[in-house]
mmCIF file of the N, C-alpha and C atoms, coordinates in Angstrom:
data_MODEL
# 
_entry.id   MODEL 
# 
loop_
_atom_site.group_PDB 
_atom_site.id 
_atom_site.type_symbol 
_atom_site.label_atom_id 
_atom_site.label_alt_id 
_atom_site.label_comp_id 
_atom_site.label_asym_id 
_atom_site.label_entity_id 
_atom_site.label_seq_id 
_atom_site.pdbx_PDB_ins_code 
_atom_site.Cartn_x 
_atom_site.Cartn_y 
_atom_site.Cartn_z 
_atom_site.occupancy 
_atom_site.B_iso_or_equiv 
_atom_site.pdbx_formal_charge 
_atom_site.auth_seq_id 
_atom_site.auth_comp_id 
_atom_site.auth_asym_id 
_atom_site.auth_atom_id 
_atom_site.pdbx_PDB_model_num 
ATOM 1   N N  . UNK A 1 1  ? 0.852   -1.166  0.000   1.00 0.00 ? 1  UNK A N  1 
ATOM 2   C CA . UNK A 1 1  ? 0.000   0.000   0.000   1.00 0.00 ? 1  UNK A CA 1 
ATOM 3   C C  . UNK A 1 1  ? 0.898   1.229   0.000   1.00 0.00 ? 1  UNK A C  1 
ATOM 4   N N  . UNK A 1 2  ? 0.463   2.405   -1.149  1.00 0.00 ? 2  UNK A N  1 
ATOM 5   C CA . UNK A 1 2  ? 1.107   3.286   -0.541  1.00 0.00 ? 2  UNK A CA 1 
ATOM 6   C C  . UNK A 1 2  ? 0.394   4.770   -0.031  1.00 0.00 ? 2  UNK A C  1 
ATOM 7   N N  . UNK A 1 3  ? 0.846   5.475   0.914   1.00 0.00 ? 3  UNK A N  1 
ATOM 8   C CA . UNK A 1 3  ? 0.249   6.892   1.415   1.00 0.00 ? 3  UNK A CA 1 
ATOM 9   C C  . UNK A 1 3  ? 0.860   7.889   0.732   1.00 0.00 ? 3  UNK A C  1 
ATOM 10  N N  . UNK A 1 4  ? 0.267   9.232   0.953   1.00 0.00 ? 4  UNK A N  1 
ATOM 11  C CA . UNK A 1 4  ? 0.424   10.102  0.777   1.00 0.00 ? 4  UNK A CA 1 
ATOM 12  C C  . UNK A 1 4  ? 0.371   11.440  1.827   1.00 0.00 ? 4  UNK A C  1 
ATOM 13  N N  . UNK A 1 5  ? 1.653   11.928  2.537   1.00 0.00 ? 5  UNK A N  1 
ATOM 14  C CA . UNK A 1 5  ? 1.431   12.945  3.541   1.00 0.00 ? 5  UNK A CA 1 
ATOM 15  C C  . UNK A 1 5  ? 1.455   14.128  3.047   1.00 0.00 ? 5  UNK A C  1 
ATOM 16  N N  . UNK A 1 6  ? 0.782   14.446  2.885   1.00 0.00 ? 6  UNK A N  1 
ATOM 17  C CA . UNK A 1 6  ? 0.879   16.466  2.547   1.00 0.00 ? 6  UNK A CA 1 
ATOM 18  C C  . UNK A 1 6  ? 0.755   17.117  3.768   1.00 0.00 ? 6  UNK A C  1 
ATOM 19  N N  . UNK A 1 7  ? 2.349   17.279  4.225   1.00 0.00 ? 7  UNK A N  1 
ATOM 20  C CA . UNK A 1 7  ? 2.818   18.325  5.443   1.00 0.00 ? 7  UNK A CA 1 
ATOM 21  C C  . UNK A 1 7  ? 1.879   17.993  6.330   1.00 0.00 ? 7  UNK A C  1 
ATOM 22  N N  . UNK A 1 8  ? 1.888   18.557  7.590   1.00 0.00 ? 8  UNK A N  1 
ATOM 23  C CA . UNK A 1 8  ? 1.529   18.262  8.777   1.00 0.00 ? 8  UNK A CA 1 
ATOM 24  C C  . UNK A 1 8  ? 1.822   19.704  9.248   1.00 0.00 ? 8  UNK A C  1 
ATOM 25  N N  . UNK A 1 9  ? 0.496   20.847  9.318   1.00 0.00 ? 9  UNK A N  1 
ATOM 26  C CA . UNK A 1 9  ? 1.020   22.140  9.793   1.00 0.00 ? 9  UNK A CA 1 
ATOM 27  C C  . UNK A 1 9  ? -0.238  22.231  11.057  1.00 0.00 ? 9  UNK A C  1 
ATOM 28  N N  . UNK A 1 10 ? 0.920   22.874  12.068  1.00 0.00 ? 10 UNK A N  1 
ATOM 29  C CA . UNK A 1 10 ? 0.185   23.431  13.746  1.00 0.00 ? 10 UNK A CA 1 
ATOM 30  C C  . UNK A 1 10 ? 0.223   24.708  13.574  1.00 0.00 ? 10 UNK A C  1 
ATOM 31  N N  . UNK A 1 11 ? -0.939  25.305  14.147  1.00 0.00 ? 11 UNK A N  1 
ATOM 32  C CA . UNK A 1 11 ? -1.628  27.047  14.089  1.00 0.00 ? 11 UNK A CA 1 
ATOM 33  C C  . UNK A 1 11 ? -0.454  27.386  14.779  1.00 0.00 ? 11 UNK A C  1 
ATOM 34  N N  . UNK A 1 12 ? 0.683   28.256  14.399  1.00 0.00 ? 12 UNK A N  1 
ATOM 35  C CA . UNK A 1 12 ? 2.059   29.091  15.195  1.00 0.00 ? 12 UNK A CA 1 
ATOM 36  C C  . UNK A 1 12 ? 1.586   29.168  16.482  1.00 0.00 ? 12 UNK A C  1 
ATOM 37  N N  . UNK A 1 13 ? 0.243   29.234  17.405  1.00 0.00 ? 13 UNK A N  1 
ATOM 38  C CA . UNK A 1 13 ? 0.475   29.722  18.520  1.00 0.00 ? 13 UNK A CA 1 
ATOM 39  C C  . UNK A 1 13 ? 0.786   28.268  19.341  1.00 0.00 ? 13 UNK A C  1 
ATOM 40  N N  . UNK A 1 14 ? 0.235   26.939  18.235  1.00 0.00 ? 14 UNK A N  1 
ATOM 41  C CA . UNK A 1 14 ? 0.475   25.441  19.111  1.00 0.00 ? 14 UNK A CA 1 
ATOM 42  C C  . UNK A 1 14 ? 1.580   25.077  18.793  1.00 0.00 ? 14 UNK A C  1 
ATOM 43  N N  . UNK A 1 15 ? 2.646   25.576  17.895  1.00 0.00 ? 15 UNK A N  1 
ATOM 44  C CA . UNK A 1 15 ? 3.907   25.489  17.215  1.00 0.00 ? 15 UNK A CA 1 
ATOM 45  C C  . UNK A 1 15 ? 4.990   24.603  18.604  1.00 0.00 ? 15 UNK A C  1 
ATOM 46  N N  . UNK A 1 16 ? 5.860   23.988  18.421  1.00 0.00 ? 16 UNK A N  1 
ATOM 47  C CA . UNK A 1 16 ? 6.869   23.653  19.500  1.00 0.00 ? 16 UNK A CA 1 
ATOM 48  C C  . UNK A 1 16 ? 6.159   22.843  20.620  1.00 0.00 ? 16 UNK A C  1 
ATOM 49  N N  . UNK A 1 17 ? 5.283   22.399  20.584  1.00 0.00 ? 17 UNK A N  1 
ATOM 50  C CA . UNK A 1 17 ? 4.342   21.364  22.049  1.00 0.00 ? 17 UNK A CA 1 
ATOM 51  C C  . UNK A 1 17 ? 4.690   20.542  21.337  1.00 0.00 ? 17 UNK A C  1 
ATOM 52  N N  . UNK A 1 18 ? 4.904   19.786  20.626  1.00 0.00 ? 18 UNK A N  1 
ATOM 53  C CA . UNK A 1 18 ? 5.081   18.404  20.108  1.00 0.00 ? 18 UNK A CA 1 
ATOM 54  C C  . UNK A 1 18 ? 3.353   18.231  19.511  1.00 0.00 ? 18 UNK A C  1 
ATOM 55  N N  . UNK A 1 19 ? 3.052   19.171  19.208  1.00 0.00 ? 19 UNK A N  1 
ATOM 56  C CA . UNK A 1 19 ? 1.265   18.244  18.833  1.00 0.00 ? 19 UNK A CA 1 
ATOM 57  C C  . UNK A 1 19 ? 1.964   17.949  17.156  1.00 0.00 ? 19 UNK A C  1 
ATOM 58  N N  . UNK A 1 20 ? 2.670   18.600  16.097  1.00 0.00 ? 20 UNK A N  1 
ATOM 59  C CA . UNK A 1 20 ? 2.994   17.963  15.091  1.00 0.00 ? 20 UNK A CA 1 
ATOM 60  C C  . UNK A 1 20 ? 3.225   16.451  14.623  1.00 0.00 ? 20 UNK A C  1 
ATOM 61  N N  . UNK A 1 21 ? 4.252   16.278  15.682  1.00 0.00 ? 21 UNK A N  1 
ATOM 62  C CA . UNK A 1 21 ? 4.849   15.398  15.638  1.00 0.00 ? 21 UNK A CA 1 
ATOM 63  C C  . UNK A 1 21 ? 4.094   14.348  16.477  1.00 0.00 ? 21 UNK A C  1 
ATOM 64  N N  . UNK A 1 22 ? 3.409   14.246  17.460  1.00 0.00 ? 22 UNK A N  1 
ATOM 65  C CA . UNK A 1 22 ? 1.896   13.156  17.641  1.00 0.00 ? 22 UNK A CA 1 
ATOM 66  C C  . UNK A 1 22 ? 1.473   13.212  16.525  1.00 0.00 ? 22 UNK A C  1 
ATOM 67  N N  . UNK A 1 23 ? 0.442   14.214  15.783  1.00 0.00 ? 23 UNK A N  1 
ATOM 68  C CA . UNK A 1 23 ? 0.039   13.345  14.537  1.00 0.00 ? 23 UNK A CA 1 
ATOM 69  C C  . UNK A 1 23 ? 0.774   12.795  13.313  1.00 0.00 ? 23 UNK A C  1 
ATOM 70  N N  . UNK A 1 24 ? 2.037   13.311  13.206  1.00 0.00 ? 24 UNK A N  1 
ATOM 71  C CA . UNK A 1 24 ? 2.645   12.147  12.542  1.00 0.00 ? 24 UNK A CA 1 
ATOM 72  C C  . UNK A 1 24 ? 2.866   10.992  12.864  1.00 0.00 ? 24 UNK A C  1 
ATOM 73  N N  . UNK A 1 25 ? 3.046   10.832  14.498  1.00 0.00 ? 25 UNK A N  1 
ATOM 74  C CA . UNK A 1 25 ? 3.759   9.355   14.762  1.00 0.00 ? 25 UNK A CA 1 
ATOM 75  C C  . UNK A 1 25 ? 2.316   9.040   15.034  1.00 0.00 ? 25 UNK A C  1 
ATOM 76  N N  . UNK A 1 26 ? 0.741   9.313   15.099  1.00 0.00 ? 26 UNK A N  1 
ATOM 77  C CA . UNK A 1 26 ? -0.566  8.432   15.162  1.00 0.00 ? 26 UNK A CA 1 
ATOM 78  C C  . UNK A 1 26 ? -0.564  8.113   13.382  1.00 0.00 ? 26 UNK A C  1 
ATOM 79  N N  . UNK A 1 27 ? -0.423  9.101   12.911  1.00 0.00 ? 27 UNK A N  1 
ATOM 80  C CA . UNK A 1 27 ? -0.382  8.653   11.236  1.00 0.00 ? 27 UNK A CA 1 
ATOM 81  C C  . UNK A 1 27 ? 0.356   7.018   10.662  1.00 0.00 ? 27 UNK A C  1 
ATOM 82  N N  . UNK A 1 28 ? 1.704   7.202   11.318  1.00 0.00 ? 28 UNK A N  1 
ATOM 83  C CA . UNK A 1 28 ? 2.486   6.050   10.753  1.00 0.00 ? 28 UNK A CA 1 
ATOM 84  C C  . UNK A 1 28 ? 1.863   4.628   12.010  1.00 0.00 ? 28 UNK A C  1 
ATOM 85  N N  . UNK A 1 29 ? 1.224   4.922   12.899  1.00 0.00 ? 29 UNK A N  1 
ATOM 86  C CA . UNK A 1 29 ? 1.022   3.609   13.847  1.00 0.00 ? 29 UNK A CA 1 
ATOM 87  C C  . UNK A 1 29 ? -0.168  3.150   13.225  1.00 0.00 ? 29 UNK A C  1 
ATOM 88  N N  . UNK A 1 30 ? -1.259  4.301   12.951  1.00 0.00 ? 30 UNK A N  1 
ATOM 89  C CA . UNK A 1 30 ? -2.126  3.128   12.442  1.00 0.00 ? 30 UNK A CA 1 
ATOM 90  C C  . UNK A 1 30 ? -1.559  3.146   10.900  1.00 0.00 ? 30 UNK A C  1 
ATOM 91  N N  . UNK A 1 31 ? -1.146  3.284   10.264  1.00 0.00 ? 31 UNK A N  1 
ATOM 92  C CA . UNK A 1 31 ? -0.553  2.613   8.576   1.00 0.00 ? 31 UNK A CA 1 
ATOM 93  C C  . UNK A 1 31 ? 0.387   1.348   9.421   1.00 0.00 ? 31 UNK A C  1 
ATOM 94  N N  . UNK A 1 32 ? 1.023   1.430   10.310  1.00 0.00 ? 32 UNK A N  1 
ATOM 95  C CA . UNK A 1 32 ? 1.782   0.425   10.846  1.00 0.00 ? 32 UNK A CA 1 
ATOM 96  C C  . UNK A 1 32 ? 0.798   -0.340  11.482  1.00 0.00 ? 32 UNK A C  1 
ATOM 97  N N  . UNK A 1 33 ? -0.153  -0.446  11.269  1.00 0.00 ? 33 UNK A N  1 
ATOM 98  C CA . UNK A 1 33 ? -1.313  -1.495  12.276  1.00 0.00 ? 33 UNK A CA 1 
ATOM 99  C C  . UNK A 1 33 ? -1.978  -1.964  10.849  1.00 0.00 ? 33 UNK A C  1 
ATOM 100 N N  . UNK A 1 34 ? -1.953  -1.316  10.205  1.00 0.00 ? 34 UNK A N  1 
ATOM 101 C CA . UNK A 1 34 ? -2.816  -1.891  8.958   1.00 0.00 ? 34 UNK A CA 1 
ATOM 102 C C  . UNK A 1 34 ? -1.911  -2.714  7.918   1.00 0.00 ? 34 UNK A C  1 
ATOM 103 N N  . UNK A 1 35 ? -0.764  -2.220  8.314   1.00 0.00 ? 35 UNK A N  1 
ATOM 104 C CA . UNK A 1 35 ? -0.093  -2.957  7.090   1.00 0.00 ? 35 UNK A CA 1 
ATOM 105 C C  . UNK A 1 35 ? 0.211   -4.563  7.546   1.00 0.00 ? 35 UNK A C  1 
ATOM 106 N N  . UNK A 1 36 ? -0.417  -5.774  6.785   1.00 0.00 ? 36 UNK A N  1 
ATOM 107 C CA . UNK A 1 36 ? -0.372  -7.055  7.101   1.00 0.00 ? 36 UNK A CA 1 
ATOM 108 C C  . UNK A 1 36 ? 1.121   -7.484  6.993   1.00 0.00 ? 36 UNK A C  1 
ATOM 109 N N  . UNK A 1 37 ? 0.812   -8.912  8.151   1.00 0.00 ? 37 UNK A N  1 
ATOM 110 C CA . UNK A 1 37 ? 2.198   -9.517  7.736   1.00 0.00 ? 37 UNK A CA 1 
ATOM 111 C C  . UNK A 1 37 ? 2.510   -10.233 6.388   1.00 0.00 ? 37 UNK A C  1 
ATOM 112 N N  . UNK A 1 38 ? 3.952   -10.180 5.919   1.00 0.00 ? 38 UNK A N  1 
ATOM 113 C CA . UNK A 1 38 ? 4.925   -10.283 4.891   1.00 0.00 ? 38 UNK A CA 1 
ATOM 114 C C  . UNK A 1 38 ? 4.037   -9.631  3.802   1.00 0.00 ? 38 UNK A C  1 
ATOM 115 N N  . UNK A 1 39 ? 3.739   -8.279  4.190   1.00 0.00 ? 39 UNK A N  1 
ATOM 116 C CA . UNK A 1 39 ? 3.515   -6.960  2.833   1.00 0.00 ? 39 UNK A CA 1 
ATOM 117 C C  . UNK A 1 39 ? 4.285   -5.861  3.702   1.00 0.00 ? 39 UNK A C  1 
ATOM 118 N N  . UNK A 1 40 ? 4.344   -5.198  2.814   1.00 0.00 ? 40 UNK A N  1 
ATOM 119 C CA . UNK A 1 40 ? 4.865   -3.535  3.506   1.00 0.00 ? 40 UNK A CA 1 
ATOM 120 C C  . UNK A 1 40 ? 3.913   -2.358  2.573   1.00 0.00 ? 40 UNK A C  1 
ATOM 121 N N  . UNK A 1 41 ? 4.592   -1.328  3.276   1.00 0.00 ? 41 UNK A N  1 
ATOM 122 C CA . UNK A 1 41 ? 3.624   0.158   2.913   1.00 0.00 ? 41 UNK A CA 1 
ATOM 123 C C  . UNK A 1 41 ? 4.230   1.194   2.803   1.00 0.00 ? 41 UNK A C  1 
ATOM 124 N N  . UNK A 1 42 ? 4.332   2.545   2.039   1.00 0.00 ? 42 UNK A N  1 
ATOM 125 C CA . UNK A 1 42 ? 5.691   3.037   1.940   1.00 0.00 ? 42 UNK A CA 1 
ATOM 126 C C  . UNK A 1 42 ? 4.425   4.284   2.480   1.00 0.00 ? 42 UNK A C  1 
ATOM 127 N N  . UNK A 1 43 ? 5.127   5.426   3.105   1.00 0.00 ? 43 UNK A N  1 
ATOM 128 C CA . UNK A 1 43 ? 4.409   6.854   2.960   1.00 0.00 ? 43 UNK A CA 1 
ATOM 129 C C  . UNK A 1 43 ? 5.256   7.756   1.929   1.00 0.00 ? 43 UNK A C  1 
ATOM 130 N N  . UNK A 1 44 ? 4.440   8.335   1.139   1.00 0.00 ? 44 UNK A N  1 
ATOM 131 C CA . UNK A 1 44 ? 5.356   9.521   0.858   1.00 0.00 ? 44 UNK A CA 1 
ATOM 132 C C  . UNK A 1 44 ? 5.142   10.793  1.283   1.00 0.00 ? 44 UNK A C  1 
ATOM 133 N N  . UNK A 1 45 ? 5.977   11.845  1.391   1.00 0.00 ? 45 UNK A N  1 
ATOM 134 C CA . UNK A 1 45 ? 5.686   12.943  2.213   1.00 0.00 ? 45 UNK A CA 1 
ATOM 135 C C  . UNK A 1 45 ? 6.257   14.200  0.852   1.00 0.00 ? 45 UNK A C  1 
ATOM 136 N N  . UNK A 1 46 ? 5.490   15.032  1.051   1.00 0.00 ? 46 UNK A N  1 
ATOM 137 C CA . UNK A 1 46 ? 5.413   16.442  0.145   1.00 0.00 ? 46 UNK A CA 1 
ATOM 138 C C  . UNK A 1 46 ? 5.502   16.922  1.330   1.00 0.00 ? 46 UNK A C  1 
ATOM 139 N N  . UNK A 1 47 ? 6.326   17.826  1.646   1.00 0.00 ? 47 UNK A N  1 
ATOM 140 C CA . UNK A 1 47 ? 6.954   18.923  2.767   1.00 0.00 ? 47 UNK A CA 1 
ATOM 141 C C  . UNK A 1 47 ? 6.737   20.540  2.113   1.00 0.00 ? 47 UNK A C  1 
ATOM 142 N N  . UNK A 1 48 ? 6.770   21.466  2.958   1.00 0.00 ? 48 UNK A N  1 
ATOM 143 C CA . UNK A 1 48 ? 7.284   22.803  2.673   1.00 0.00 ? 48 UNK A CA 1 
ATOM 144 C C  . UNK A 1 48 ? 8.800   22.674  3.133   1.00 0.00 ? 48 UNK A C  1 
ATOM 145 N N  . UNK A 1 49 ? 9.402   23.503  1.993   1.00 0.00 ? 49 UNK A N  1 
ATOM 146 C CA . UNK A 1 49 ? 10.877  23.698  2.547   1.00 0.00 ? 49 UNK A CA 1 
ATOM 147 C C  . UNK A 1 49 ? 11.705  24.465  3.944   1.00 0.00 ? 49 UNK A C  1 
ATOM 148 N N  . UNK A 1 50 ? 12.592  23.255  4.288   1.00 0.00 ? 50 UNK A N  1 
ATOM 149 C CA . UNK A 1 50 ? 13.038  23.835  5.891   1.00 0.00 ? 50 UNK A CA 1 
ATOM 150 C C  . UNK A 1 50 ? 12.426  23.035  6.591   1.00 0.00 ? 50 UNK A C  1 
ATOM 151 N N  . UNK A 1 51 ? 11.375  22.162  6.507   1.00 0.00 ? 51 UNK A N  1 
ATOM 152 C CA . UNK A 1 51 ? 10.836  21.437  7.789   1.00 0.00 ? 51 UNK A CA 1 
ATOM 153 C C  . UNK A 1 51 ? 11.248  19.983  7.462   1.00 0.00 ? 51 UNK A C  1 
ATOM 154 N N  . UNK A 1 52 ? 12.358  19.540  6.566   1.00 0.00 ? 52 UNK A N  1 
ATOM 155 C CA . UNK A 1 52 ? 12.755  17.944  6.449   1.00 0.00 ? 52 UNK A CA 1 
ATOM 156 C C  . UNK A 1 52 ? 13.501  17.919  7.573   1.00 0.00 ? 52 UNK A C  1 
ATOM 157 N N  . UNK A 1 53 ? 14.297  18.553  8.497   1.00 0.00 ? 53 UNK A N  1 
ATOM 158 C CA . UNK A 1 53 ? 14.509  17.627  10.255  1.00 0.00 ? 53 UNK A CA 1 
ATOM 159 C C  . UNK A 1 53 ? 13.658  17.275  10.657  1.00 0.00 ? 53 UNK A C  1 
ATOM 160 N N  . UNK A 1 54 ? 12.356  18.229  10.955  1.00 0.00 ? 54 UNK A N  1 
ATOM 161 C CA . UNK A 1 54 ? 11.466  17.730  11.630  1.00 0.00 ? 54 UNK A CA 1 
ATOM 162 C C  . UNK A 1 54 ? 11.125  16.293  11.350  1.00 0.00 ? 54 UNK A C  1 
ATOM 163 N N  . UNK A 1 55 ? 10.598  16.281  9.784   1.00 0.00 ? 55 UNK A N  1 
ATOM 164 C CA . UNK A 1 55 ? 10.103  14.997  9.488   1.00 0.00 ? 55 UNK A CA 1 
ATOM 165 C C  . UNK A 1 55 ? 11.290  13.563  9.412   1.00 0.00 ? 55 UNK A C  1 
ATOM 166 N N  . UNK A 1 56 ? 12.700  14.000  9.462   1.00 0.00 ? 56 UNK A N  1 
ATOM 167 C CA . UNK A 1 56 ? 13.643  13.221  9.719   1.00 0.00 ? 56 UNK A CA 1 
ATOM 168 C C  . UNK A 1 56 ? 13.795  12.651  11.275  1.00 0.00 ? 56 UNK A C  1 
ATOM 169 N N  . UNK A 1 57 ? 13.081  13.545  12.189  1.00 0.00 ? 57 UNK A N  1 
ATOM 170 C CA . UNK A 1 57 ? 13.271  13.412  13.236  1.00 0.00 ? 57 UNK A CA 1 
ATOM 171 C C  . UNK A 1 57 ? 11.644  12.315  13.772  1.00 0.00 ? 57 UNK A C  1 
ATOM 172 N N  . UNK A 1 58 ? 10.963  12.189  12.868  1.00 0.00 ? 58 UNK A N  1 
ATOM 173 C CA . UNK A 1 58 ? 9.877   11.522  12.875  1.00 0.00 ? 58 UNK A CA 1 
ATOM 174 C C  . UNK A 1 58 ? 10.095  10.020  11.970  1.00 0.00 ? 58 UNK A C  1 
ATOM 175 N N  . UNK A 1 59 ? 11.295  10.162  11.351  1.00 0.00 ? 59 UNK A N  1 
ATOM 176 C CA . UNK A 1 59 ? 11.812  8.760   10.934  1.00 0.00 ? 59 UNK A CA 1 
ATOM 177 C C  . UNK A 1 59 ? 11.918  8.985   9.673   1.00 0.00 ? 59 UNK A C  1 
ATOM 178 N N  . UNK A 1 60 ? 11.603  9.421   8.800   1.00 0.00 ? 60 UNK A N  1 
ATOM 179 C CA . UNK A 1 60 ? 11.487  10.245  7.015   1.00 0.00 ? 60 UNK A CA 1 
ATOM 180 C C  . UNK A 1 60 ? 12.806  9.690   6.907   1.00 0.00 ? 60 UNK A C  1 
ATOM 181 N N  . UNK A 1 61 ? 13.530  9.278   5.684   1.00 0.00 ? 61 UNK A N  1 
ATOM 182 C CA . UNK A 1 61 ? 14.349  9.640   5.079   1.00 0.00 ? 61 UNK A CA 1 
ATOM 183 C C  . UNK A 1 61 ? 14.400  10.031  4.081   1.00 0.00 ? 61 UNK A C  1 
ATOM 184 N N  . UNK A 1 62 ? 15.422  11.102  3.381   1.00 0.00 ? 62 UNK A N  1 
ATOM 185 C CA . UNK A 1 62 ? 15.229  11.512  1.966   1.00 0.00 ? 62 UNK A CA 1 
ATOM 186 C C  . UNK A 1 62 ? 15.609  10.706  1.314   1.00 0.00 ? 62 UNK A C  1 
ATOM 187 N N  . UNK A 1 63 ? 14.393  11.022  -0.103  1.00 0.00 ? 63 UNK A N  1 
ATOM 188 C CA . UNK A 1 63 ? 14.871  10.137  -1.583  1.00 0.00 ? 63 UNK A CA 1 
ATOM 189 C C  . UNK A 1 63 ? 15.720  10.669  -2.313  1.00 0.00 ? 63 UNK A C  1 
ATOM 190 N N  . UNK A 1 64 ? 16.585  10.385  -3.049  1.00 0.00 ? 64 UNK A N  1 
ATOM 191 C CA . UNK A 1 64 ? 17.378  11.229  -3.930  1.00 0.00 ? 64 UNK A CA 1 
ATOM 192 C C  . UNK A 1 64 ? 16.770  11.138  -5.048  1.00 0.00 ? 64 UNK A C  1 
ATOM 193 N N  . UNK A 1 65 ? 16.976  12.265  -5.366  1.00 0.00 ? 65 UNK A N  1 
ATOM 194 C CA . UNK A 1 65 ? 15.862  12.335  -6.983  1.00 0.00 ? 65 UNK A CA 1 
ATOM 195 C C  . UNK A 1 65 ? 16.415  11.619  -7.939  1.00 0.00 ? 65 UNK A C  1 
ATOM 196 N N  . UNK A 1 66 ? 17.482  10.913  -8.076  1.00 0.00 ? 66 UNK A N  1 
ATOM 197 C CA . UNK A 1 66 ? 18.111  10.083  -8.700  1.00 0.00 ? 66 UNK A CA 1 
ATOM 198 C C  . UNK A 1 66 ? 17.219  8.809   -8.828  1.00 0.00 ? 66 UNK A C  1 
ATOM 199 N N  . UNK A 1 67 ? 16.895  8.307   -7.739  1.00 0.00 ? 67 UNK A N  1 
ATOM 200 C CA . UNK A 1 67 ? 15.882  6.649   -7.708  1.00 0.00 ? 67 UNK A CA 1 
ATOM 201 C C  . UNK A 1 67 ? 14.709  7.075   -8.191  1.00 0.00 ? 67 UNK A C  1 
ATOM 202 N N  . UNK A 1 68 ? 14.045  8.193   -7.670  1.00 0.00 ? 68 UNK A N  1 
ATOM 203 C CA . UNK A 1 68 ? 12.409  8.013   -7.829  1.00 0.00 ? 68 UNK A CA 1 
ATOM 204 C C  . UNK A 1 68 ? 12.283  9.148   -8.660  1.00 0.00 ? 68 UNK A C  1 
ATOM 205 N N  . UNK A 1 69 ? 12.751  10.006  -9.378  1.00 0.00 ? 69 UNK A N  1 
ATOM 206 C CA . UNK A 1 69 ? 12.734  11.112  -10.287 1.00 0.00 ? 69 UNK A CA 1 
ATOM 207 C C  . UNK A 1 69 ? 12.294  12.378  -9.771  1.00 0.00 ? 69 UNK A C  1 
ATOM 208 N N  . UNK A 1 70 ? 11.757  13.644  -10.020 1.00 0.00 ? 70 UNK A N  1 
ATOM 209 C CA . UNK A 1 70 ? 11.388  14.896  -9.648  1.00 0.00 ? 70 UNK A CA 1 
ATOM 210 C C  . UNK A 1 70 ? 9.936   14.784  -9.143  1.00 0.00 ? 70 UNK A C  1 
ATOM 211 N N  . UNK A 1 71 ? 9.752   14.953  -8.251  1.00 0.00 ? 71 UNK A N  1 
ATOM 212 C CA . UNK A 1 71 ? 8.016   15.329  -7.777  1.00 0.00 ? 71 UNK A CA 1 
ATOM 213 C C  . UNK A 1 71 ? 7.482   16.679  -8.863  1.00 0.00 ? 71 UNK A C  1 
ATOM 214 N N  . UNK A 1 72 ? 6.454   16.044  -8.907  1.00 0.00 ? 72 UNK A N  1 
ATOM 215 C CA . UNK A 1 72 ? 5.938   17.178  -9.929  1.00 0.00 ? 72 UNK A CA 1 
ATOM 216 C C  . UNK A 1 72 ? 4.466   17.178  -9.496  1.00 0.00 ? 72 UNK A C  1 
ATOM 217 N N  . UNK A 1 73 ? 3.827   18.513  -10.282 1.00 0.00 ? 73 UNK A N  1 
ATOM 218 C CA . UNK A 1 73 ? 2.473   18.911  -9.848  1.00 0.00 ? 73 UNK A CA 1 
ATOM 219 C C  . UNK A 1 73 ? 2.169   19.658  -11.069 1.00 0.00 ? 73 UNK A C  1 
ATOM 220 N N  . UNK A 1 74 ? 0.940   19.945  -11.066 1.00 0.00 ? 74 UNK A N  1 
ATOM 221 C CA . UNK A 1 74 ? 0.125   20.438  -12.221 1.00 0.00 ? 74 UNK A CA 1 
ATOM 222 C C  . UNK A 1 74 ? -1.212  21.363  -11.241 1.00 0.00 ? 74 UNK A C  1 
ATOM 223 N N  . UNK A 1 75 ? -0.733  22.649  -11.700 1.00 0.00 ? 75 UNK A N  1 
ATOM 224 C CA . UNK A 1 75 ? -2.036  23.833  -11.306 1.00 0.00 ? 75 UNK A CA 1 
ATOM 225 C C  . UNK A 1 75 ? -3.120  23.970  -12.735 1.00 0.00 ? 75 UNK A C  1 
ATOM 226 N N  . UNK A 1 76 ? -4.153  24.126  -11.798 1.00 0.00 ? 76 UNK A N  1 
ATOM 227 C CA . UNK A 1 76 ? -5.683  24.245  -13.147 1.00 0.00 ? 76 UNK A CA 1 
ATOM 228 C C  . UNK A 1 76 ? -6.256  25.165  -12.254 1.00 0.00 ? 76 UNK A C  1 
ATOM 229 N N  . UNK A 1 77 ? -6.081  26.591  -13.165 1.00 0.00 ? 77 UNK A N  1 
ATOM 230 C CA . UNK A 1 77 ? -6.875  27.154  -12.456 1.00 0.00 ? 77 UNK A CA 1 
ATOM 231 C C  . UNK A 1 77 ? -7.889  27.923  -13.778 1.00 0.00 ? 77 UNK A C  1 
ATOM 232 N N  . UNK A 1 78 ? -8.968  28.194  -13.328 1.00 0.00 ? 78 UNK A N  1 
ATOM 233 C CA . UNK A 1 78 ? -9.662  28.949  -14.356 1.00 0.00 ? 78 UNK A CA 1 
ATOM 234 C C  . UNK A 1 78 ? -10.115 30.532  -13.880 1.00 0.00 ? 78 UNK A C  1 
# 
């Protein structure tokens, strides 16, 4: 299975309590409760720039754009 995290942002005044970083680590326990034995589950994470410690510090490691190519996106606006 795979996820998709788009950032994880706390209102600046809850900033630094650790509430971020609880819902990331409730995010990965239940994907880690769901994922059956001998399968796995990958997350991927879309960040704003400057906050990859945080999410390194939540277990993330970076991909090098070398293996998995450029993240890309497409705006439609009318």
């Amino acid at each position: 299975m795979s996820y998709l995290l788009v950032d994880v942002v706390a209102s600046s005044k809850y900033q630094k309590q650790g509430i971020g970083k609880k819902l990331v680590n409730s995010i990965i326990n239940d994907i880690k409760s769901e994922t059956m034995d001998g399968e796995y589950s990958t997350i991927n994470l879309i960040s704003i720039k400057g906050m990859e410690k945080f999410y390194e510090s939540c277990g993330f490691k970076e991909v090098p754009f070398g293996y998995n190519g450029k993240g890309m996106r497409m705006k439609i606006e009318k």
